[in-house]
C-alpha positions as CSV (number, residue, x, y, z in Angstrom):
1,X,7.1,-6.0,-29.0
2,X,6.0,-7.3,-25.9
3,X,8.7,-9.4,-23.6
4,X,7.6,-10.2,-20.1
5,X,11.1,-10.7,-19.1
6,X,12.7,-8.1,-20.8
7,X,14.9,-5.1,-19.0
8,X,13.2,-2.1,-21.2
9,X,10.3,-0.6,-19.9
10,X,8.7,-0.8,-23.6
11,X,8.9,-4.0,-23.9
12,X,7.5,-5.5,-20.8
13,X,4.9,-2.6,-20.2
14,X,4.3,-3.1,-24.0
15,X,1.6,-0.1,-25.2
16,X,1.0,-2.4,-28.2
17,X,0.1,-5.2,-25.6
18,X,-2.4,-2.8,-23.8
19,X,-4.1,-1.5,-26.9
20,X,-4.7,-5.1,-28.2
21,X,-5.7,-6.1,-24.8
22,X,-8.6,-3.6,-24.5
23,X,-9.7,-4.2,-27.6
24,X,-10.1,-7.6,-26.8
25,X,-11.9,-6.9,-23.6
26,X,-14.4,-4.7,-25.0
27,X,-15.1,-7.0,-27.6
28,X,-15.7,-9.7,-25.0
29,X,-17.0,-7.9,-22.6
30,X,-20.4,-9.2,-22.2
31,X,-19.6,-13.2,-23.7
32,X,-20.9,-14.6,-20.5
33,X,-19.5,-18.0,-21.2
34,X,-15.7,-16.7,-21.8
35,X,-16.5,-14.7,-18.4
36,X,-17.6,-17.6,-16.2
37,X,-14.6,-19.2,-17.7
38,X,-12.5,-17.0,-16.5
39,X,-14.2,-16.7,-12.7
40,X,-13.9,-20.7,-12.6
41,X,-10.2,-20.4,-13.0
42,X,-9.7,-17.6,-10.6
43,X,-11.4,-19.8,-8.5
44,X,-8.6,-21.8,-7.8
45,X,-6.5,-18.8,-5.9
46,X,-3.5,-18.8,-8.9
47,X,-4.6,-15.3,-10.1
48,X,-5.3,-14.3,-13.7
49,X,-3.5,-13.0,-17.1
50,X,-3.7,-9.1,-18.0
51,X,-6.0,-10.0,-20.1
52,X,-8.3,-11.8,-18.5
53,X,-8.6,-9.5,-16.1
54,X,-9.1,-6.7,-18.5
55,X,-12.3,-8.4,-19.8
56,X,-13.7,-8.9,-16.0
57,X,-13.2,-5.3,-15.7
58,X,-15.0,-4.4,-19.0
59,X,-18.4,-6.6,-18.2
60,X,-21.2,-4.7,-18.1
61,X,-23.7,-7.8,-16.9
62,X,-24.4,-7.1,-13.4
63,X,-25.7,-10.6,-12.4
64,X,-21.4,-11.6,-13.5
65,X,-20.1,-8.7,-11.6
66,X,-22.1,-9.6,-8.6
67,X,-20.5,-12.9,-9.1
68,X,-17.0,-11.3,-9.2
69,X,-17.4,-9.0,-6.4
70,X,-18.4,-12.4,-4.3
71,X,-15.4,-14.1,-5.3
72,X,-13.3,-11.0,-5.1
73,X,-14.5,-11.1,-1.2
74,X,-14.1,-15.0,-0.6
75,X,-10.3,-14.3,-2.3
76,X,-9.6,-11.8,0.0
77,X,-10.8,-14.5,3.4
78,X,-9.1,-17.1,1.9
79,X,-5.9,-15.3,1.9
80,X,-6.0,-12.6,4.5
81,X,-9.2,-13.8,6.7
82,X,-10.5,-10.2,8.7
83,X,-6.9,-9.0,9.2
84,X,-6.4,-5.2,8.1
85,X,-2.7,-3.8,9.0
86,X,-2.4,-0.6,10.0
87,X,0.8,1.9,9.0
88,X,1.0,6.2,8.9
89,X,3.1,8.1,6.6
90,X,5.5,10.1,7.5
91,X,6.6,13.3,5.2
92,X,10.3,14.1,5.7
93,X,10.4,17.0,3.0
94,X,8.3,18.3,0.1
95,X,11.2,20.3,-1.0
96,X,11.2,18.6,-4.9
97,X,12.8,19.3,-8.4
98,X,10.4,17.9,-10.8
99,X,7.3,19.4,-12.6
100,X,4.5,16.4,-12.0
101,X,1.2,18.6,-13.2
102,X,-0.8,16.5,-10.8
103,X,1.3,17.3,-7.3
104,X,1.6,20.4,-5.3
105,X,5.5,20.0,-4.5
106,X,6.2,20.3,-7.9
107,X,9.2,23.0,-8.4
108,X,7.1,25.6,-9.8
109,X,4.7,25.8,-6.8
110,X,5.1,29.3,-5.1
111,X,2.4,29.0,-3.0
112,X,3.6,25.8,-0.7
113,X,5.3,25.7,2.3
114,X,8.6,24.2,1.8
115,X,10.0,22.2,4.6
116,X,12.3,19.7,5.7
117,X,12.4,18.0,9.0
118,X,15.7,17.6,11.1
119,X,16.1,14.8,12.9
120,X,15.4,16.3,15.9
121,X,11.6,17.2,14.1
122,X,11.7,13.8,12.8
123,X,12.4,12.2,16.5
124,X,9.3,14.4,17.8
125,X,7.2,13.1,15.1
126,X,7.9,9.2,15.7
127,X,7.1,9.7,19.5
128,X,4.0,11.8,18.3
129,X,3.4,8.5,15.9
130,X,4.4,5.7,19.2
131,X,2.0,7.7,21.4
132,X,-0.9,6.8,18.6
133,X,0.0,3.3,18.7
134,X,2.0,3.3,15.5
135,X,4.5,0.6,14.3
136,X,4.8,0.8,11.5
137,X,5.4,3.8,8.5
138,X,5.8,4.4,5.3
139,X,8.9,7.7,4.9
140,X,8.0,10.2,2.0
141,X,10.1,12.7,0.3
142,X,10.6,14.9,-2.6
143,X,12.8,14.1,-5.1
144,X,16.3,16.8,-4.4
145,X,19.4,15.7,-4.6
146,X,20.4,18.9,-2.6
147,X,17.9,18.9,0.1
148,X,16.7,14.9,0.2
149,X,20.1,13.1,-0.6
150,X,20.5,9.2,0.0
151,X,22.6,10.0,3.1
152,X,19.5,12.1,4.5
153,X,17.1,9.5,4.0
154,X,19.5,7.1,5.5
155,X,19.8,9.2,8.6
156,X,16.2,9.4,8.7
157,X,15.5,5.8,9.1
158,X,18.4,4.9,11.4
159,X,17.1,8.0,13.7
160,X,13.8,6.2,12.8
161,X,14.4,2.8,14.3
162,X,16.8,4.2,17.5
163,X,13.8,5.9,19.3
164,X,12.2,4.3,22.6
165,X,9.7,6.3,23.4
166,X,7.3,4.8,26.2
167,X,5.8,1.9,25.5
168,X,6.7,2.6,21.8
169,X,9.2,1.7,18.7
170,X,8.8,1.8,15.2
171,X,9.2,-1.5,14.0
172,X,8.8,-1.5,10.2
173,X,9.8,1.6,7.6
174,X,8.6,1.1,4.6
175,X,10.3,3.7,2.1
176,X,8.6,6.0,-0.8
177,X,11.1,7.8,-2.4
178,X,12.3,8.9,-6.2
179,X,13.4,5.8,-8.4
180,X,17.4,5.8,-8.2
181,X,20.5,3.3,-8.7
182,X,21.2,-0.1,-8.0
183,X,23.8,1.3,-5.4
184,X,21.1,3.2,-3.5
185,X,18.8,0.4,-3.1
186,X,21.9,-1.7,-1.7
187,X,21.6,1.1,1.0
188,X,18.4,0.8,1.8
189,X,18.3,-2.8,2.0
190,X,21.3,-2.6,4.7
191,X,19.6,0.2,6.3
192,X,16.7,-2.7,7.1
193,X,13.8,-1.1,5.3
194,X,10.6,-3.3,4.8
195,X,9.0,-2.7,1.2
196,X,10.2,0.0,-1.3
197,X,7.3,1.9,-2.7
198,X,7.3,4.0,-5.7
199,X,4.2,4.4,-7.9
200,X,4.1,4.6,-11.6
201,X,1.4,7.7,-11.8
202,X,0.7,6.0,-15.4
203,X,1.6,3.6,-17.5
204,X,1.0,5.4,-20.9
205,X,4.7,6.7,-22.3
206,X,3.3,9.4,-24.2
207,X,1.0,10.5,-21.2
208,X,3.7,9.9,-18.6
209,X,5.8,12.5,-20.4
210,X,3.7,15.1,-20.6
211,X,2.4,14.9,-17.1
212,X,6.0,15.1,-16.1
213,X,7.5,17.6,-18.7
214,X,10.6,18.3,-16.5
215,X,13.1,17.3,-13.8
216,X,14.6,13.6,-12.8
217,X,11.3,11.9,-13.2
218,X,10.9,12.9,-16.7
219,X,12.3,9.8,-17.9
220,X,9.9,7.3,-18.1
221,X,12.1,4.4,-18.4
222,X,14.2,4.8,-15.4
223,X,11.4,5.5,-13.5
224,X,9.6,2.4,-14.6
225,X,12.3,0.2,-14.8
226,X,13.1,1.0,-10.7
227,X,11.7,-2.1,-9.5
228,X,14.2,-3.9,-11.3
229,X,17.0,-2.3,-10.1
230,X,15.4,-2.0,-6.5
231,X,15.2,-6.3,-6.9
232,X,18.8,-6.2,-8.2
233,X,19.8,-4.4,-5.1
234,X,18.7,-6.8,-2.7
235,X,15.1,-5.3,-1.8
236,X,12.8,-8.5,-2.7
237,X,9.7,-6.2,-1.2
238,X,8.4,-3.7,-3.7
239,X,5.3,-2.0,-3.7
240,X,3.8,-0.6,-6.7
241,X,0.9,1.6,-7.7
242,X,-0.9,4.4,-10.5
243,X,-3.0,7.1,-9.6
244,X,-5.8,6.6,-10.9
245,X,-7.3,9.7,-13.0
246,X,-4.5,10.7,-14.7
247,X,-4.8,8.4,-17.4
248,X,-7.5,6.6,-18.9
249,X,-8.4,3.8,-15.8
250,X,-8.0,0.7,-18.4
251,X,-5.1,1.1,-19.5
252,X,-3.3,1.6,-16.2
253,X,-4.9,-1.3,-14.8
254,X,-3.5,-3.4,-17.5
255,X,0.0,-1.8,-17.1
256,X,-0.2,-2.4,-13.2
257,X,-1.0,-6.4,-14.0
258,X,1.9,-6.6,-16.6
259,X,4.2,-4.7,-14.3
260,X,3.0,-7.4,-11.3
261,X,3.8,-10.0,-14.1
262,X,6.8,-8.9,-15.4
263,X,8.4,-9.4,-11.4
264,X,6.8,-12.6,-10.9
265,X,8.3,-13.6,-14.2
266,X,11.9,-12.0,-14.1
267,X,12.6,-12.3,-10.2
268,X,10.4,-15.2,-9.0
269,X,8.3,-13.1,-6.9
270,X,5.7,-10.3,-7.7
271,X,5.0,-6.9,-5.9
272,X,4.8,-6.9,-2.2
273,X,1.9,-4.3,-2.4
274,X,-0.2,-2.4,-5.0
275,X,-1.8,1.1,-3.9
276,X,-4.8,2.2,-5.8
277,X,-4.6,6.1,-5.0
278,X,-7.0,8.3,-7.0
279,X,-6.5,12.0,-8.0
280,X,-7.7,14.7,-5.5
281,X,-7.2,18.2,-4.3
282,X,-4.3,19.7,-2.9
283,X,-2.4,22.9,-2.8
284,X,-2.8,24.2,-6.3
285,X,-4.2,20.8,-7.6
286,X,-7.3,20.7,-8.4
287,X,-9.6,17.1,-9.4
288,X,-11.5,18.8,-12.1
289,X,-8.3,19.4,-13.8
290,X,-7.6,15.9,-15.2
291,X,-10.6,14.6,-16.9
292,X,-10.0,10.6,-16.4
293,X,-11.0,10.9,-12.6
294,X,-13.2,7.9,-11.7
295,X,-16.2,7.2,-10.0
296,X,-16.5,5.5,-6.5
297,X,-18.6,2.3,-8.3
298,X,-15.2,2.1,-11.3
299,X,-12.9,2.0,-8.1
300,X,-14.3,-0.3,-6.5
301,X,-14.6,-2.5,-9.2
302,X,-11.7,-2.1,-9.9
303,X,-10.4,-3.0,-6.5
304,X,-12.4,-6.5,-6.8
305,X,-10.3,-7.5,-9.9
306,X,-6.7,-6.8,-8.3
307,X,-7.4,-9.2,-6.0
308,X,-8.8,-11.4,-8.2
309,X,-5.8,-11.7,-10.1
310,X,-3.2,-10.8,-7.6
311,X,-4.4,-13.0,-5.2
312,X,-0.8,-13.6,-2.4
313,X,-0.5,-9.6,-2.9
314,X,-1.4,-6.7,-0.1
315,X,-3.8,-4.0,-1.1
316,X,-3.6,-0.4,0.2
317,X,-6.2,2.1,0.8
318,X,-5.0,5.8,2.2
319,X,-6.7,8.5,3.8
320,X,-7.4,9.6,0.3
321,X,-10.1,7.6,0.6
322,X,-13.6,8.6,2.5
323,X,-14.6,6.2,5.3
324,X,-17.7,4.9,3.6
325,X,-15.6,3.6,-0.1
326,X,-12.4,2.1,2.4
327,X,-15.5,0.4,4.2
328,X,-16.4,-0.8,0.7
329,X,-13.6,-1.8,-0.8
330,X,-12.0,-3.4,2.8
331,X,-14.7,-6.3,1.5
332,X,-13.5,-6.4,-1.8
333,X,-10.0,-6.5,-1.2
334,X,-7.8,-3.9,1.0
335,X,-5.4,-5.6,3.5
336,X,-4.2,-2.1,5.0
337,X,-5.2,0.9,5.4
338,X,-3.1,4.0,6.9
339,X,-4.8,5.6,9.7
340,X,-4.8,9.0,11.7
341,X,-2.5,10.0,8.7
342,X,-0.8,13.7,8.3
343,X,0.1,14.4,4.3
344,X,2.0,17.8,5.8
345,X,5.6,17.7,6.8
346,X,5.7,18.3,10.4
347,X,2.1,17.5,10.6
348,X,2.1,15.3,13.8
349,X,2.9,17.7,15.6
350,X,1.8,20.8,14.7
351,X,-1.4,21.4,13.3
352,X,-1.0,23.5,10.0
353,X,-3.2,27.2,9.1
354,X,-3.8,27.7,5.7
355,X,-1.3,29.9,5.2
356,X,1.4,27.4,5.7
357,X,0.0,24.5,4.4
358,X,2.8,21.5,3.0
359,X,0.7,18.7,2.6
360,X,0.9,16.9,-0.7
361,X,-2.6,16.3,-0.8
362,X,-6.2,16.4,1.4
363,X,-7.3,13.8,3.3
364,X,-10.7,12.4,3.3
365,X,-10.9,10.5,6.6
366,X,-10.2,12.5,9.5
367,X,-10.8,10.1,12.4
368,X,-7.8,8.9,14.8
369,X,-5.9,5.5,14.7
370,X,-8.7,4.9,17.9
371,X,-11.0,6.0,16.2
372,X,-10.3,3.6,13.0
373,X,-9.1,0.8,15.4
374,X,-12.8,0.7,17.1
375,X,-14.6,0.8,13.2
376,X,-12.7,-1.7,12.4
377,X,-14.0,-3.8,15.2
378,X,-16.9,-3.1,15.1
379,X,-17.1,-4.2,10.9
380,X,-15.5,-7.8,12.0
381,X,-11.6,-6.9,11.4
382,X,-8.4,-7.3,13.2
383,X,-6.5,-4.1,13.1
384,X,-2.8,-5.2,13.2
385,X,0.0,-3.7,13.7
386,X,2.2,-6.8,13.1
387,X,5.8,-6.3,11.4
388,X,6.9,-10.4,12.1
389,X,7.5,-11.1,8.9
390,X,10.1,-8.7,8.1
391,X,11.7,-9.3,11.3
392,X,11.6,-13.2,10.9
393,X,12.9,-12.6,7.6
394,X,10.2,-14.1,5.7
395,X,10.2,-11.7,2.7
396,X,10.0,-11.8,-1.0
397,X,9.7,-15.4,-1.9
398,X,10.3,-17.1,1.2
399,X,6.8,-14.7,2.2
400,X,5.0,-15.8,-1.0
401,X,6.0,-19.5,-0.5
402,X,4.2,-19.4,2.7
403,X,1.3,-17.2,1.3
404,X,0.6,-19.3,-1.4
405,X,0.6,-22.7,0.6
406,X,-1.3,-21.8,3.0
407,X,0.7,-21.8,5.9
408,X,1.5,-17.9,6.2
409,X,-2.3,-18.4,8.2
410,X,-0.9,-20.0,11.3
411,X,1.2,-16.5,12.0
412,X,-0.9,-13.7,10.7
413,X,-4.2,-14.5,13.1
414,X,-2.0,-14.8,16.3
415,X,0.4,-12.2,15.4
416,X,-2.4,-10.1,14.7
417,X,-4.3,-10.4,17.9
418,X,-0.8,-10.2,20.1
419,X,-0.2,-6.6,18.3
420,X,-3.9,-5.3,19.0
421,X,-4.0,-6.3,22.7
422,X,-0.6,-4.1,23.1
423,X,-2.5,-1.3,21.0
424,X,-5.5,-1.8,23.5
425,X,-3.1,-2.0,26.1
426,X,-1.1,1.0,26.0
427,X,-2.6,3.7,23.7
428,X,-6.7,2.8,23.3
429,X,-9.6,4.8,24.5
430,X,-11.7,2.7,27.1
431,X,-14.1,2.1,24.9
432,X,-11.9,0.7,22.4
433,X,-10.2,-1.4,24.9
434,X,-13.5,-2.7,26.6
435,X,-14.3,-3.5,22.8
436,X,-11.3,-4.9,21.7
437,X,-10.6,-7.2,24.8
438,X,-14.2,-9.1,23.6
439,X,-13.1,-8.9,20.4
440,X,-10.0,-11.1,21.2
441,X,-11.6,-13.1,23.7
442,X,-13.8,-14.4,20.4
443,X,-10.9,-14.3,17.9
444,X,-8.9,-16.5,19.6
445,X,-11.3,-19.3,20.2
446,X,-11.3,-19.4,16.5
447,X,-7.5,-20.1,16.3
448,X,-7.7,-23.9,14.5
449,X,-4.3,-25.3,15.4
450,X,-4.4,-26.0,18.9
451,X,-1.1,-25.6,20.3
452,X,-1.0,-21.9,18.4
453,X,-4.2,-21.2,19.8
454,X,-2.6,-21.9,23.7
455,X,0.7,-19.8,22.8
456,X,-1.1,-17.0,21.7
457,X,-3.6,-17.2,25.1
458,X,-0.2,-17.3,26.7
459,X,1.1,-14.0,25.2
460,X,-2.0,-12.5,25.3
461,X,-1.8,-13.0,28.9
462,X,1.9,-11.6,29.2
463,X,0.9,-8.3,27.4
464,X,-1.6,-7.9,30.4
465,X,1.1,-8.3,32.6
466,X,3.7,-5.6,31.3
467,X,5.5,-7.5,28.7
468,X,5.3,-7.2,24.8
469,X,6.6,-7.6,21.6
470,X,5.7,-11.3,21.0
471,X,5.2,-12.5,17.5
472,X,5.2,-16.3,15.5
C-alpha cells in the first residue's frame, strides 16, 4: 500500500507505487498531448507528482525534451538566477563496519588505508580549507561506533567552527554521516549544523539488501526512515540523494520524488538538497561492476526533471563529475557544486601515493576552488560562498516560505556578490580577482530593488577596506 504520510519505509516509498508508475510512464511516454500537459503545469513553478515526472523522463520525442530542458533551465533562473554555492568535503574517517558492495571503506577492504583524523589533523585541514577560500563543508565519516562515535563527530564540528585562521572561518557544516536516533539528531541540531545529508544508494528493498548484505546499514528501513527521525529531532534541513548505477535509474528517480514528497507531506517542508552522484572507481570498486551505470545524455536528463518538479530545492553536483557534464547540467539545474575537493582523509594536506590511498572514490575534476571560481565567471555564474540563511535562521519552512514567494531573491544576489568579493579579496589569483571585480561591478547594477542595490555597493566597498562578513 502506498501512504504518503505514513512512518514505514514501505509504505511511503511504496515498490507497488513505483512499478505502477513506470508502467504508466512507458505507456505514455510519447502521448505528446498528456506531455505538453504536464510541461504547462510545471510551468507555474509548483513542481510535479512522481508520476508525472516519470513520464517526462520516459519521452523519447526530442522536439518535447528540447522543450523540457528549456523550461528545466528558465526554472532553475527563476528560482536561483546565475548563483552556484560553493562547499568542500571534508573526510574525518573511513574506518567503517558495513559491507556496501559499491564502496571501498567497506569492512572487508584490505587494501585501504584506514585513518582517522585527530583534531589536531582536523584543525590543519580547516586552515588548509580557509586558506582556499572555503566556508562552508560538508563532514564525512564511516559508520563505527568504536572509531566514529556521536561524541567524535560532535568534537569534530565544535573544533570545526572554533578555528580563526587568517582571514578565514568555517561558517556552515553540513553533516554526512550513518542514519541514527532521534537522540543523535537532537545533538547535532544543538551542535548548529546546517543540512543533514544521508543518501539512500537505492530505493529498491530487495536491491538495497543485497548491496548491503551486512553491518548497521543493512536495514533498509531505518536507513530510509532517517529523515524522519532527523525532522523529529529538530534538523528541518535534510539533504537527500541515490547513486545512480546501482539500481535501475527509473526506479530511483521515482523513489527520490516520493521520498521528497513524503517530507513535504508529513513535515511541511521537503528536502533541503538532492545529490545526484553516479557510480565510479575507487579503491577496489570498479564501474563495470554494476551494470545500471548511466550515460552522460540519461544524467542530464535526468537532472532537467528534478528541477522541474522540485522546483524551491538545491541541486548538487560533486567532483564525481567531469568539468564538461557539471558545465552541462549547471544549465539544467545544479545550485552547487563542491570545488577543489579531497575524497582522502587527510587529503588537504598531504597529498596521497598509491600505496596509501583512503579516498572513498576518484575525482573527475581536478582544478582548484580558483580555478572553478574563474570558470564559473567566465560561464555567467556567481560563485558564492554565502551561509546567511542558516545564520539568520531562515531554514526549513521559514527558507521555503521565502523561496516559494519570491522574496528569498532580494538576499541570495547580494549575499552572493558580498561573499565573492571577500573570496577575491583574500584568497584569488590576480587574474581571478581582475575578473571577478568586473564581474561584480556588472552584477550589481542588476540589483532591482534600489535601496538593496546601495547596501550592497556599500559592503562591497567595506570588504575593500578590511572588513567582512556582511550578509542580508
Amino acid at each position: 500500500m502506498y501512504h504518503k504520510t505514513s512512518s514505514h519505509a514501505t509504505e511511503f516509498i511504496s515498490h507497488e507505487e513505483i512499478v505502477n508508475t513506470l508502467s504508466y510512464a512507458k505507456a505514455n511516454c510519447n502521448n505528446r498531448v498528456l506531455i505538453q500537459e504536464i510541461l504547462e503545469k510545471a510551468r507555474s513553478c509548483n513542481g510535479l507528482s512522481h508520476r508525472e515526472a516519470a513520464v517526462l523522463l520516459e519521452c523519447t520525442d526530442k522536439e518535447l525534451i528540447a522543450s523540457i530542458y528549456e523550461l528545466a533551465k528558465n526554472i532553475k533562473q527563476h528560482f536561483y538566477g546565475n548563483r552556484i554555492v560553493m562547499f568542500a568535503p571534508l573526510y574525518l574517517s573511513n574506518y567503517c563496519i558495513n559491507s556496501c558492495v559499491y564502496c571501498p571503506y567497506h569492512i572487508k577492504n584490505q587494501t585501504i588505508t584506514r585513518k582517522k583524523l585527530t583534531q589536531d589533523d582536523i584543525r590543519k585541514e580547516v586552515m588548509a580549507l580557509q586558506d582556499m577560500g572555503h566556508k562552508r563543508l560538508a563532514i564525512e565519516a564511516g559508520e563505527d561506533p568504536k572509531n566514529n562515535p556521536i561524541e567524535y563527530i560532535l568534537e569534530s564540528i565544535q573544533t570545526i567552527y572554533d578555528i580563526k585562521h587568517k582571514n578565514g572561518a568555517i561558517r556552515r557544516v553540513n553533516v554526512n554521516i550513518a542514519a541514527t536516533t532521534v537522540e543523535n539528531y537532537r545533538k547535532l541540531h544543538k551542535a548548529g549544523i546546517g543540512t543533514y545529508i544521508l543518501f539512500q544508494e537505492t530505493y529498491h528493498k530487495e536491491n538495497y539488501e543485497r548491496l548491503h548484505p551486512h553491518g548497521p546499514k543493512s536495514d533498509y528501513a531505518y536507513h530510509t526512515e532517517a529523515m524522519d527521525r532527523a525532522m523529529q529531532g529538530d534538523i528541518d534541513d535534510v539533504g537527500i540523494g541515490v547513486l545512480f548505477g546501482l539500481n535501475t535509474y527509473r526506479y530511483d528517480f521515482v523513489g527520490l520524488l516520493m521520498h521528497a514528497e513524503h517530507l513535504e507531506a508529513t513535515y511541511g517542508v521537503g528536502p533541503h538538497t538532492i545529490s545526484v552522484p553516479r557510480i565510479c572507481p575507487a579503491d577496489d570498486i570498479h564501474v563495470s561492476d554494476f551494470k545500471n551505470a548511466i550515460s552522460d545524455e540519461i544524467f542530464q536528463k535526468i537532472v532537467a526533471v528534478l528541477r522541474i518538479s522540485v522546483p524551491y530545492t538545491g541541486m548538487i553536483v560533486s567532483t564525481r563529475e567531469s568539468q564538461q557534464v557539471r558545465e552541462k547540467v549547471l544549465e539544467l539545474g545544479v545550485s552547487q557544486l563542491s570545488g577543489g575537493s579531497r575524497t582522502s582523509v587527510g587529503g588537504y594536506v598531504h597529498k596521497e601515493t598509491l600505496n596509501e590511498n583512503s579516498s572513498q572514490f576518484d575525482i573527475s575534476d581536478h582544478r582548484s576552488l580558483d580555478e572553478i571560481v574563474a570558470w564559473l565567471i567566465r560561464l555567467g555564474y556567481i560563485p558564492s560562498f554565502c551561509t546567511a540563511c542558516y545564520r539568520e535562521g531562515r531554514t526549513g519552512d521559514r527558507f521555503m516560505s521565502l523561496v516559494k514567494t519570491g522574496q528569498i531573491a532580494n538576499c541570495c544576489t547580494p549575499n552572493a556578490l558580498i561573499t565573492l568579493q571577500e573570496f577575491l579579496e583574500y584568497y584569488a589569483s590576480e587574474a581571478t580577482r581582475k575578473s571577478g571585480y568586473e564581474f561584480i561591478r556588472a552584477q550589481t547594477e542588476q540589483i532591482p530593488h534600489p535601496a538593496i542595490r546601495k547596501k550592497t555597493i556599500e559592503y562591497l566597498q567595506s570588504i575593500t577596506q578590511g572588513e567582512r562578513d556582511f550578509r542580508f
